[in-house]
Structures are given as C-alpha cells and as structure tokens.
N, C-alpha and C positions, 0 to 999 in steps of 0.2 A: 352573526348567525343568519341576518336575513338578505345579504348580500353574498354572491357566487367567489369563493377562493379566489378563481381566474380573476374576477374583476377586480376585488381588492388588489392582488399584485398589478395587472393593468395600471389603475387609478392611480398608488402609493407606491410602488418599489419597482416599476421595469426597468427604470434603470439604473438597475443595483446587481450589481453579481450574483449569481447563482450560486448555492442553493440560499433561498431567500429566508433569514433568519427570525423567526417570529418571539415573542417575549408574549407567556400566557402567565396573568398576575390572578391568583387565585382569593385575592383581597379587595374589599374596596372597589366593588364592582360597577361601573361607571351607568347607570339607571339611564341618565339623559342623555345618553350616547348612544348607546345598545341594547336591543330587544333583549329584557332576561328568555330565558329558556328555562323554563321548570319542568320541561318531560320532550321525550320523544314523541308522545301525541301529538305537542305544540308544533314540534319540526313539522313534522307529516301533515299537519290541516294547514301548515302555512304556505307546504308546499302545495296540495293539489289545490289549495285557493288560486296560488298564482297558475297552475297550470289551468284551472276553470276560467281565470280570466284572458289566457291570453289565447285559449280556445273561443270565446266567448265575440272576443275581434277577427279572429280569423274564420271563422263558422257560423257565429249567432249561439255557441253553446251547444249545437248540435249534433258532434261527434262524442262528445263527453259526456251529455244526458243518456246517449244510447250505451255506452260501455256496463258494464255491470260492476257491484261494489268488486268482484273480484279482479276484475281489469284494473280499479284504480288501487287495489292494493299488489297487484303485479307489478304498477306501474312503481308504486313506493318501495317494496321491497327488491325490485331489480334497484332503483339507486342505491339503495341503503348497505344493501349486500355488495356491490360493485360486479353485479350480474348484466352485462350491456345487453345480451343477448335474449332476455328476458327483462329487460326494459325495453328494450327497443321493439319487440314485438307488438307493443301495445303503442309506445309512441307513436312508429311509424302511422298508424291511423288520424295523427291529428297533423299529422307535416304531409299528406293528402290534400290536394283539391282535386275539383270537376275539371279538365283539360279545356272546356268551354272558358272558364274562368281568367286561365291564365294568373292565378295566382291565391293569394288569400285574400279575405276582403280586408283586414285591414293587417300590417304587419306589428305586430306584439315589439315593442321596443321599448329603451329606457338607455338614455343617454345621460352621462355622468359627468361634473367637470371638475377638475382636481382645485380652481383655484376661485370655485365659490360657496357658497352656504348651502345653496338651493341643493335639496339630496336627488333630485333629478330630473329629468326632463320627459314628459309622454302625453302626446298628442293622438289624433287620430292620424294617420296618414295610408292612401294604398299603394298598392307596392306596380298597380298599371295607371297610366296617365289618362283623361279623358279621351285621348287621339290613338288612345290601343302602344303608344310605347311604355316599356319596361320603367318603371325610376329606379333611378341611382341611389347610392347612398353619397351620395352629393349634391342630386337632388334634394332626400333628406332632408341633409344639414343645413343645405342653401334656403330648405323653407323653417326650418324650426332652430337652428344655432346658427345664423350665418355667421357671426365673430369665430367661429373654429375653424373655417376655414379661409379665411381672408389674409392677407401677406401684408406686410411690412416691406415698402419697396424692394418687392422679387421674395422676401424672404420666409418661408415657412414658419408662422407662432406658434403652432399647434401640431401635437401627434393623434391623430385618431386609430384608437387600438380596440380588437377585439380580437380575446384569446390569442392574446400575447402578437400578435402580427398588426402591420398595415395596410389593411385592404387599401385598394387602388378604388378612390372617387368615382371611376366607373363602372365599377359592378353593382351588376342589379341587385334591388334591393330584394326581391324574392328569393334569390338565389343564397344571398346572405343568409337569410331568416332560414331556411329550410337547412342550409348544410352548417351554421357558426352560432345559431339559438346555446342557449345552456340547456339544460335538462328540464327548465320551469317553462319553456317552449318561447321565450323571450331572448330577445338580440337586444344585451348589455354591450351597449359603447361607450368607452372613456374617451377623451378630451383630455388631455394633458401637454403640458407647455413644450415644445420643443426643446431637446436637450442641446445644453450647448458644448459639449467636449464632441 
C-alpha cells in the first residue's frame, strides 16, 4: 500500500509478460511486511505526508503551507477519483520553480534495489551542480549507488527503470523529477539485475 503500483512492477515483475498477474490473499496478513491499512483516512494522511515531504525539499514547504485544506483535498480526491484534470490543477503548483532557480532545491527521490534488504535509498542531492550545469541521473547514481551503474568487463549488471522505461544516464535530473515523479511528487527508481534472455 505504501509503495507506487508502477514501482512494484518496475522492482519485481518487468520482466514478466503482460498483463502482470497479481495473487491478493485475504488471510494471514503479513504485519512485518506491509503497512496494515485500516481506513482510507490512513491512505490519504500517508499520502499528503509524502507529498508535504518532498515539497518540503524542493521549496522549504512553502508552496504547500500556502494552498488551502481545500487544495489538499482537491489534490486527494482528483487521485482517488482518477480525475488528472483536477489533480493536476493543484499539482502543477508544486512541479514550479522561480526560472532564476533553474530548478528545485533539492530533487525528492527514492531509489530501490531489487537485490537488497535496505527498502531504499534518499539523500539530499540538487538537481544544478555548483558550476551552474544541470546533473544527470548518472550523476545521481554516480554519487549515491555507484554499484548500479558499473559493468563487468563492457557488460551492463544493472537496469535502471522508472515507469516501466530506461531513461538514458544523461538526462537531467530536473527534467526527470518534473515530467516521471509519481503523484507523491517523488522520482521512484528501481535498480534491478540485468535480464539475461
């Protein structure tokens, strides 16, 4: 419940055929696994926390402090309803900055790896370099997972995926964040082994 659809298949099934089969066991509910969920209240405060948070790096919290309770419950119930049009009307105000900027201050992320314990990875990092250029998301990786992107004589160990695709090491990282975020206004990255078929 407290991980994005998209990412779980990213992390555990992309490469599984389509359409991706799920098994929901209504017994025997795994506690030290998975957040219970006892109400829809819980969904909805777990999401604007995460959207408060990763406003919070890219702002200081200060696009979010200004909306009103009815913006953040426009913001909930265009997800819930699967109204983009009315979600996005209030999002768009938090995937804004100042053009002076050149960016967010810091990019809201959360990197996953399929083949460790650790449930994920987030640092601070910005998404403009001290010398005014853009970072990568190879940059990124190069500073916070460099094992996920390193080769075996010549040869790729790693797929990095987000919403089902593989962006190219050189795009910027703001540009990620702003157009490939989830709806929690965070850029979930998987890490997963290179497939070998």
């Amino acid at each position: 419940m407290h991980y994005p659809i998209g990412l779980l298949f990213d992390l555990l099934a992309s490469n599984t055929a389509l359409p991706w089969n799920i098994t929901v066991h209504f017994k025997s509910f795994p506690e030290k696994d998975l957040l219970h969920c006892p109400s829809k209240d819980t969904i909805e405060a777990h999401f604007m926390s995460c959207m408060k948070e990763a406003d919070a790096l890219k702002h200081k919290s200060q696009v979010i402090n200004e909306m009103q309770k009815k913006d953040h419950k426009q913001l909930w119930m265009g997800l819930q309803n699967d109204k983009f049009d009315q979600f996005w009307a209030i999002n768009r105000k938090l995937m804004e900055y100042p053009a002076e900027d050149n960016g967010f201050r810091y990019i809201p992320f959360r990197i996953y790896q399929a083949t460790t314990e650790r449930p994920f990875i987030q640092k601070l990092f910005r998404p403009v370099a001290a010398d005014g250029q853009l970072h990568t998301l190879g940059d990124l990786l190069k500073e916070v997972c460099p094992s996920a992107i390193t080769t075996e004589d010549g040869v790729k160990k790693n797929q990095i995926m987000i919403h089902g695709i593989e962006p190219m090491l050189e795009t910027p990282l703001q540009w990620l964040s702003e157009h490939l975020s989830y709806p929690d206004n965070f850029l979930h990255i998987s890490i997963i082994p290179q497939p070998t078929d």
